[in-house]
MMTF fields as JSON, N, C-alpha, C and O atoms, coordinates in Angstrom:
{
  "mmtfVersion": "1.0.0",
  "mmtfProducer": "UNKNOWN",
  "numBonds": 263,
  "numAtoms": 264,
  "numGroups": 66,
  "numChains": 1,
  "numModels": 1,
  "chainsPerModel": [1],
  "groupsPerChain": [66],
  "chainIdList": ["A"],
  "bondAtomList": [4, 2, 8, 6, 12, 10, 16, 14, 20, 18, 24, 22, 28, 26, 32, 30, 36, 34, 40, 38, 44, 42, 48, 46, 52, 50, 56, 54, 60, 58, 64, 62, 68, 66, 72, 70, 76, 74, 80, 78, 84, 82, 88, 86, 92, 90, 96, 94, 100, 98, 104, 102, 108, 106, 112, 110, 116, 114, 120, 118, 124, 122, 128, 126, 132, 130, 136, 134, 140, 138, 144, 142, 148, 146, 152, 150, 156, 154, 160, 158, 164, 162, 168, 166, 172, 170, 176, 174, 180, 178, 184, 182, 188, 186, 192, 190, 196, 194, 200, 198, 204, 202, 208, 206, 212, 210, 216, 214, 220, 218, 224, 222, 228, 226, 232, 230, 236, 234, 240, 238, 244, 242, 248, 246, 252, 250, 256, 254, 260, 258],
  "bondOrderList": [1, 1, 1, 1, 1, 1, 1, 1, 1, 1, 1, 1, 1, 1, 1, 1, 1, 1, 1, 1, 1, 1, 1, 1, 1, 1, 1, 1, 1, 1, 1, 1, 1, 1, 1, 1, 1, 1, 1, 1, 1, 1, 1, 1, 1, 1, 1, 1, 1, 1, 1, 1, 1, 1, 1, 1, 1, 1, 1, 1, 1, 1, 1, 1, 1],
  "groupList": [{"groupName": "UNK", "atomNameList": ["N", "CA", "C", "O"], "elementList": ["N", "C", "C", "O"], "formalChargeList": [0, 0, 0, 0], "bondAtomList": [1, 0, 2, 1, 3, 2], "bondOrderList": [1, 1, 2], "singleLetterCode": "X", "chemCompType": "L-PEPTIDE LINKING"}],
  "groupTypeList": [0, 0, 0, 0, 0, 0, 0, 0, 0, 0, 0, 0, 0, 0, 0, 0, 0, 0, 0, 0, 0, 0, 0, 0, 0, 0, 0, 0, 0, 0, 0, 0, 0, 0, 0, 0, 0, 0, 0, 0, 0, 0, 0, 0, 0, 0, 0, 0, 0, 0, 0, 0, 0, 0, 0, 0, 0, 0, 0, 0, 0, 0, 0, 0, 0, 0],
  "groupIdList": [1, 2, 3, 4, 5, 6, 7, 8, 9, 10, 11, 12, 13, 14, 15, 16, 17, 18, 19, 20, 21, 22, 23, 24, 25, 26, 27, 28, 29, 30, 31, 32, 33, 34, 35, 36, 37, 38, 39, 40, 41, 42, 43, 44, 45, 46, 47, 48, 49, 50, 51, 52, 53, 54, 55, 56, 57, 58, 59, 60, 61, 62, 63, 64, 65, 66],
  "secStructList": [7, 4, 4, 4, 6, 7, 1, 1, 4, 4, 4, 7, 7, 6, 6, 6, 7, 3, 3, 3, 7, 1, 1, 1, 7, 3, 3, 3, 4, 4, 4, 6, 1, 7, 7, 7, 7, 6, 6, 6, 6, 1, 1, 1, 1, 1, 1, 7, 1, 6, 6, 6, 6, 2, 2, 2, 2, 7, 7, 6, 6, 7, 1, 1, 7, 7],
  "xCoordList": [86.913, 85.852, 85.637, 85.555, 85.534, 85.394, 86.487, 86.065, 87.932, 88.436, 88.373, 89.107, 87.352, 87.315, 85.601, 84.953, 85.176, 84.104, 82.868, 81.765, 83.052, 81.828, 81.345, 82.002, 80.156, 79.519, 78.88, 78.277, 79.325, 78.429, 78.574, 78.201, 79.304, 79.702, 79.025, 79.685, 77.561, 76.83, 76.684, 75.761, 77.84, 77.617, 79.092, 79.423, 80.28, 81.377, 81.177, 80.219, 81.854, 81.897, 82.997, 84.02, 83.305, 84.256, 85.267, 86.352, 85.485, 86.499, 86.835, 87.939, 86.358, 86.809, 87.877, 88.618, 87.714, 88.565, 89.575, 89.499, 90.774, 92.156, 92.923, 92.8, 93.818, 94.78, 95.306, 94.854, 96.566, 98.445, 97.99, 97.23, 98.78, 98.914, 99.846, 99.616, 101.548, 102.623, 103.565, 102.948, 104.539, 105.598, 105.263, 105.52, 104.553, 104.423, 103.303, 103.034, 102.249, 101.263, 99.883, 99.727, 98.657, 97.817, 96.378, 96.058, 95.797, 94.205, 92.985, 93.173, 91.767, 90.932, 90.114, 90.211, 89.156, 88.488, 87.52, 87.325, 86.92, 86.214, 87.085, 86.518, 88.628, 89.193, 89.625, 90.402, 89.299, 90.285, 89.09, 89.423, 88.1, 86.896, 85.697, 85.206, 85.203, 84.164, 82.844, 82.588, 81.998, 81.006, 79.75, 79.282, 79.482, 78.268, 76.778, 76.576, 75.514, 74.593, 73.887, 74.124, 73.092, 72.695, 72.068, 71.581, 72.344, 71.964, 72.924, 73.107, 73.874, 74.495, 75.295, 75.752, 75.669, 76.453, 75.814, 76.3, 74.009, 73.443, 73.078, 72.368, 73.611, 73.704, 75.017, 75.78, 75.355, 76.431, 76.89, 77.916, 75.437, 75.332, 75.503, 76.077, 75.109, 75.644, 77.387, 77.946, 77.884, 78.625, 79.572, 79.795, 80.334, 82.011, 82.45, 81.882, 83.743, 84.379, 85.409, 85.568, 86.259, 86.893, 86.314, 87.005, 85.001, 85.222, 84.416, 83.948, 84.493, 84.073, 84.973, 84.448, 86.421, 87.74, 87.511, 87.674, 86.981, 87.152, 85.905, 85.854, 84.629, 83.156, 83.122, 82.032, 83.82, 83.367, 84.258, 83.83, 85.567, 86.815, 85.685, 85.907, 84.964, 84.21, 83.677, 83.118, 83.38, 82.487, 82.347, 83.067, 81.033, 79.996, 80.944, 81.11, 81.316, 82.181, 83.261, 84.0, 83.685, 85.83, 85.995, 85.209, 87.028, 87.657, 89.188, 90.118, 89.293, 90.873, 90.536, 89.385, 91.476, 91.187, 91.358, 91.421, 91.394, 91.745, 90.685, 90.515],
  "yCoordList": [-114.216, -115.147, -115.36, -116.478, -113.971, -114.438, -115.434, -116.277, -115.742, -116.598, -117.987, -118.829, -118.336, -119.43, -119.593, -120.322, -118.767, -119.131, -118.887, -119.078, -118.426, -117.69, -116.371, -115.359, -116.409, -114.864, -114.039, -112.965, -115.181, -114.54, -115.375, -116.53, -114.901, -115.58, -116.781, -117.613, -117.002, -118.301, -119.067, -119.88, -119.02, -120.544, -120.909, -122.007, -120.144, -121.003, -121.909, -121.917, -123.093, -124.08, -124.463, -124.251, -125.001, -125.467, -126.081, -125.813, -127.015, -127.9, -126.163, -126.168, -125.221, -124.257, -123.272, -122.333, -123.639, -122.272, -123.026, -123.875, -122.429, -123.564, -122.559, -121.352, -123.677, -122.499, -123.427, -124.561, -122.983, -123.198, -123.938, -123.497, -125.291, -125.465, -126.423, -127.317, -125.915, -126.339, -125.448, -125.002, -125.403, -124.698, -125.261, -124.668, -126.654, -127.296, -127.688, -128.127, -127.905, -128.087, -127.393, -126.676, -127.747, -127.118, -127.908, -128.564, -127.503, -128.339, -127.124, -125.91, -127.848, -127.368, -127.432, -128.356, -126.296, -126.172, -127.526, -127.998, -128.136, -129.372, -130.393, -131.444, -130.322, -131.692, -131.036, -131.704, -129.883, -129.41, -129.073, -128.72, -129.046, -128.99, -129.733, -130.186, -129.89, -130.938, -130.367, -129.578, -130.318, -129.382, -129.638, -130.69, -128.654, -128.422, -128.116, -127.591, -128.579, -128.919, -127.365, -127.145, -126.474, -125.362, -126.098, -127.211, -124.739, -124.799, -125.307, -124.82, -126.24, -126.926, -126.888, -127.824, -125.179, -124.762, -123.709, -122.707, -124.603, -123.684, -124.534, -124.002, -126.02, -126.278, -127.072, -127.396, -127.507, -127.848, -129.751, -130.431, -129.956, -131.247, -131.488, -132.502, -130.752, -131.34, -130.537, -130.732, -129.918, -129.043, -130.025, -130.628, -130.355, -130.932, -130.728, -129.936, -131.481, -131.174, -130.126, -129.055, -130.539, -129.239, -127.855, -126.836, -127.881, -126.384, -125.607, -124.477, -126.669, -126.327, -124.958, -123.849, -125.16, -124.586, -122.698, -121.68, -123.109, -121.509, -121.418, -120.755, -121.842, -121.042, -121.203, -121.17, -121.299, -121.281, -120.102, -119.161, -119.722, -118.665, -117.359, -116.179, -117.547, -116.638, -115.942, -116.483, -114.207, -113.17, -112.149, -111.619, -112.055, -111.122, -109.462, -108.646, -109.339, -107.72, -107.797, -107.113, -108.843, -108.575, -109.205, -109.954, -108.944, -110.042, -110.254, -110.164, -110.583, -111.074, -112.246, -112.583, -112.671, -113.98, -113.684, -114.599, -112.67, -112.037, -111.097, -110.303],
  "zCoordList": [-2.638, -2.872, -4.363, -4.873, -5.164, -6.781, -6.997, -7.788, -6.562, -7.558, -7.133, -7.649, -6.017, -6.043, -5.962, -5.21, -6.879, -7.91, -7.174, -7.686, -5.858, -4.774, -4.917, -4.671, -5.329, -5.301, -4.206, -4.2, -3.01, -1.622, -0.738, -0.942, 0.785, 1.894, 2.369, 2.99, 2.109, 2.549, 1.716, 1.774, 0.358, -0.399, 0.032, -0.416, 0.948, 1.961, 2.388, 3.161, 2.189, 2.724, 3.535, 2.884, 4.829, 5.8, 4.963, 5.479, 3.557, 2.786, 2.075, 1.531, 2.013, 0.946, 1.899, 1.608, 2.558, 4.016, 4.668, 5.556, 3.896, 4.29, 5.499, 5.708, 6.235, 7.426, 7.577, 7.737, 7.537, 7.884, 9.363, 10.224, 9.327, 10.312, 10.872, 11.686, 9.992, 10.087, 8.56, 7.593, 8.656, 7.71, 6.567, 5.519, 6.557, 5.019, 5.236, 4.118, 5.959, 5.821, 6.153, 7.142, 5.001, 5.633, 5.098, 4.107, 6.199, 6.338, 5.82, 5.739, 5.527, 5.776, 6.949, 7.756, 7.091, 8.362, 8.489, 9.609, 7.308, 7.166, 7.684, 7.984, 7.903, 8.476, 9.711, 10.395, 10.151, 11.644, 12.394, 13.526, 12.261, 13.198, 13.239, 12.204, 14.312, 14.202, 13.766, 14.675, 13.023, 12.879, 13.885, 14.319, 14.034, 14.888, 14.37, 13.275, 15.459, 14.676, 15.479, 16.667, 14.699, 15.748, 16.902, 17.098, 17.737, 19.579, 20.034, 21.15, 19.732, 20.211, 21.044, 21.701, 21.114, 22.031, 23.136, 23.661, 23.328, 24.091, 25.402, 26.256, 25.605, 26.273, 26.571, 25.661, 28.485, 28.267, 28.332, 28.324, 28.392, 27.834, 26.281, 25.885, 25.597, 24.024, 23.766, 22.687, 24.546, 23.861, 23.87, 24.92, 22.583, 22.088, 23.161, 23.912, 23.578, 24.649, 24.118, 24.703, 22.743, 22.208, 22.193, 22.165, 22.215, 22.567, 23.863, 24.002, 24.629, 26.876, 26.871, 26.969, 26.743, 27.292, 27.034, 27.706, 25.442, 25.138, 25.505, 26.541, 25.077, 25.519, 27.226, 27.796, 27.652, 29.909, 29.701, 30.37, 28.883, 29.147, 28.076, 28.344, 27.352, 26.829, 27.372, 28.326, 27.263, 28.19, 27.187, 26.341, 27.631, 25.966, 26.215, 25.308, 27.27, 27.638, 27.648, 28.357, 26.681, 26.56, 25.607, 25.027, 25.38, 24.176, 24.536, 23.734, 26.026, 26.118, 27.332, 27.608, 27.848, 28.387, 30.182, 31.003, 30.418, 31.805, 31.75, 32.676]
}
C-alpha cells in the first residue's frame, strides 16, 4: 500500500486494485465489477444478477461449493 501512496486500507479505491485477466492483460476492479450500493445484497430484488450465482451457492458454515 505505501508505494502506491496509501497509508490505510479505506482510502483503496476499486481503479487502484488491478488483476490479471489474460497473459497480457489486466483490468481494474473499477472496470470488472459493478459496484454496489450498501444492503444491496440484502435483498433479492435489488441483487445484480452477476452476483445471484455465487450469493444463493454461499453458506455462513463452509467455504467450498459442496
Amino acid at each position: 500500500m505505501a508505494a502506491m501512496g496509501v497509508d490505510d486500507p479505506s482510502r483503496l479505491g476499486p481503479g487502484m486494485l488491478l488483476h490479471r485477466v489474460g497473459p497480457n492483460a489486466v483490468r481494474s476492479h473499477a472496470e470488472s465489477y459493478e459496484p454496489l450500493e450498501p444492503g444491496q445484497l440484502l435483498s433479492a430484488a435489488s441483487m445484480p444478477a452477476a452476483w445471484a450465482g455465487d450469493w444463493n451457492a454461499a453458506h455462513p458454515d463452509r467455504f467450498t461449493l459442496s
